[in-house]
Backbone as numpy.savetxt, mean C-alpha at the origin, in Angstrom:
# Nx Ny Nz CAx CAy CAz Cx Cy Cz
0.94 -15.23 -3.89 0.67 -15.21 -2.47 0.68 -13.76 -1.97
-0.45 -13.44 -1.37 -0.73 -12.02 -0.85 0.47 -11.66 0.45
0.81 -10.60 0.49 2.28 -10.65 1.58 1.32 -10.09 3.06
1.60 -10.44 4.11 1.16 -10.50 5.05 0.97 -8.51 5.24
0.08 -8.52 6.41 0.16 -6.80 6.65 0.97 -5.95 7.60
1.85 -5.39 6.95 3.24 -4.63 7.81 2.49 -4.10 9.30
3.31 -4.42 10.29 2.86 -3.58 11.38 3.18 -2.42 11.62
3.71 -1.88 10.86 4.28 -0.14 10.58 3.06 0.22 10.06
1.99 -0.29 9.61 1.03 -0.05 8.90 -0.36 0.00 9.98
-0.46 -0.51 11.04 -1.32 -0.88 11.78 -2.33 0.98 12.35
-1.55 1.82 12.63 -1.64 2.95 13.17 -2.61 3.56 11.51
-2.33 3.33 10.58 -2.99 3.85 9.18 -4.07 2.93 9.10
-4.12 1.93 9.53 -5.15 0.92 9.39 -6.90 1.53 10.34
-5.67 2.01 11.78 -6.90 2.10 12.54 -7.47 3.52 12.43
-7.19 4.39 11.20 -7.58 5.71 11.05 -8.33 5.53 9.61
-8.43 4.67 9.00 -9.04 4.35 7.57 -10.22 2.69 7.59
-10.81 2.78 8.83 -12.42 2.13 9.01 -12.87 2.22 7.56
-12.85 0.62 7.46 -14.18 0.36 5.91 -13.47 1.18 5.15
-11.96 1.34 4.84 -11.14 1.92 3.67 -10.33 0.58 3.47
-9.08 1.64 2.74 -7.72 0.25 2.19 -6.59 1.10 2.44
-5.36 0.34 3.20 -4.39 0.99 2.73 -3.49 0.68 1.83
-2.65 1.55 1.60 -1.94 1.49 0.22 -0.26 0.64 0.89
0.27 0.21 -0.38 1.80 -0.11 -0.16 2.26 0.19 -1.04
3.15 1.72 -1.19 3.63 2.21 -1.98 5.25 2.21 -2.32
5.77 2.51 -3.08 7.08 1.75 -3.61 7.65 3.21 -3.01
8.42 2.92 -2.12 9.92 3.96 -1.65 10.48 4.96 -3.03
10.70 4.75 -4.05 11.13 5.58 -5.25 9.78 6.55 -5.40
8.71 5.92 -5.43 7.73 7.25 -5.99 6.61 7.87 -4.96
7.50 7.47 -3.53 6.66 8.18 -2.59 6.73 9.75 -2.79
8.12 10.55 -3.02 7.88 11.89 -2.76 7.78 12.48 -4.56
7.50 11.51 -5.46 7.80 12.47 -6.62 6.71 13.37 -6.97
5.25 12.61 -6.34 4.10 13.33 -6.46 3.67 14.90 -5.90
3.27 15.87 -6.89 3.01 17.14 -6.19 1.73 16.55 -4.86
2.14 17.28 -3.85 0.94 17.07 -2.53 0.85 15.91 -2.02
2.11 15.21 -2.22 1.73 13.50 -1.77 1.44 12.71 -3.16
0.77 12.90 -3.80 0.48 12.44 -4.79 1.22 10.86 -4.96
0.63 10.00 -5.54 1.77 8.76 -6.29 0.71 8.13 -7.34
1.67 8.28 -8.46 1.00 7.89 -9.83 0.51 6.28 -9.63
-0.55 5.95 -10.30 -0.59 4.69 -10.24 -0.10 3.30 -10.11
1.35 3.70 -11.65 2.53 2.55 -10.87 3.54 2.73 -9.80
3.20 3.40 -9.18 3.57 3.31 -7.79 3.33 3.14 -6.41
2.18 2.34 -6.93 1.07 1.62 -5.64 1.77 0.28 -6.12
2.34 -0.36 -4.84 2.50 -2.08 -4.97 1.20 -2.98 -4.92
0.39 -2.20 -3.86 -1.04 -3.09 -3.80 -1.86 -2.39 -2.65
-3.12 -3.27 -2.21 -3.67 -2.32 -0.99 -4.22 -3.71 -0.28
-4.49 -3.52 0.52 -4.97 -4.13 1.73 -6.69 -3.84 2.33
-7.03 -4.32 2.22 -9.01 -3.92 2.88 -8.84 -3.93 4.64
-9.40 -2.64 4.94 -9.36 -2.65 6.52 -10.66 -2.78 6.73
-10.85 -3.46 7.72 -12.74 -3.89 8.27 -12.99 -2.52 8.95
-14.56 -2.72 9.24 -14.93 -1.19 9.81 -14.10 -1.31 11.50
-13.61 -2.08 11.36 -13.25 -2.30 12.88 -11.80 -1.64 13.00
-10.90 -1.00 11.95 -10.11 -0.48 11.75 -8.68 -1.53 11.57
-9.42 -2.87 11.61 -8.37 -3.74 11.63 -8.31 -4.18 10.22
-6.99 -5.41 9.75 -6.79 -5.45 8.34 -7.77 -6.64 8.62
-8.49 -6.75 7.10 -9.64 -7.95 6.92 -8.90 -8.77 6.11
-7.81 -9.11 6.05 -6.75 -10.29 5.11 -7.17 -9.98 4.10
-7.28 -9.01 3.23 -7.66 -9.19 1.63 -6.65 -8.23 1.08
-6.03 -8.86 0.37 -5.09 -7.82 -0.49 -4.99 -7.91 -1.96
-4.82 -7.05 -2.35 -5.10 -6.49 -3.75 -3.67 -6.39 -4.13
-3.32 -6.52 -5.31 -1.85 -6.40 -6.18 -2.27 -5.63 -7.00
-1.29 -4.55 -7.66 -1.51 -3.20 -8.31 -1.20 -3.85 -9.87
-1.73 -4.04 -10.49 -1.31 -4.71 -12.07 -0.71 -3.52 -12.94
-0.82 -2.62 -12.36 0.01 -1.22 -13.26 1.63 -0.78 -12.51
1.66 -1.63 -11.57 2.66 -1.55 -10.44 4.21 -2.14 -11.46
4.81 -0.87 -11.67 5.95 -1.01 -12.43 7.49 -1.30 -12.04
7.17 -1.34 -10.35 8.65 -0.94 -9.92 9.75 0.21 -9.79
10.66 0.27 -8.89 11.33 1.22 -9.31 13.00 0.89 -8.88
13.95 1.65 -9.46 15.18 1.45 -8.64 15.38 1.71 -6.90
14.75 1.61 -6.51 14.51 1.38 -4.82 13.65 0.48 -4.43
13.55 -0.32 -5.09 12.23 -1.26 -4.41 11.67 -2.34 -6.06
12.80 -3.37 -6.60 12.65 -3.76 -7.74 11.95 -4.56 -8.26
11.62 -5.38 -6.24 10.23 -6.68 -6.38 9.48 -6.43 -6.00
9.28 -5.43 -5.01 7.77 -5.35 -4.05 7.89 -4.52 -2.71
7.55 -5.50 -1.92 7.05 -4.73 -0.71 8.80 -4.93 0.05
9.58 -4.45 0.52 10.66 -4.32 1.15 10.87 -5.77 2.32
C-alpha cells in the first residue's frame, strides 16, 4: 500500500510541476557531498501533476535499504 503524501511535502510539490518528489530516509539525508543521497536512501517518490499538486502515484525505491534512523520507511 502506497503511504499517503506528507503535507510537509506540499510546498516541494508546488515548486516541482510535471516532476516527483523524493522521500528520503533521515540517516542519509546529510551524508551526501552537495545534498547528494545515494540511491538506497530514497524510500520512494511521488508524481506531482503539472498542476504542482500530488497525482496519487507513488513509486517504492527497490534499492531502498534502510537505515538506523528510519528502519521501516517513511516516519
Amino acid at each position: 500500500m502506497a503511504p499517503g503524501f506528507p503535507a510537509g511535502l506540499l510546498a516541494e510539490a508546488r515548486s516541482a510541476p510535471g516532476g516527483r518528489v523524493y522521500a528520503i530516509d533521515p540517516g542519509y539525508a546529510s551524508d551526501g557531498a552537495g545534498g547528494a543521497v545515494p540511491p538506497e536512501g530514497i524510500i520512494g517518490a511521488w508524481k506531482i501533476g503539472d498542476d504542482g499538486r500530488p497525482a496519487g502515484e507513488y513509486r517504492a525505491n527497490d534499492r531502498y535499504g534502510g537505515s538506523s534512523s528510519s528502519p521501516g520507511g517513511l516516519a
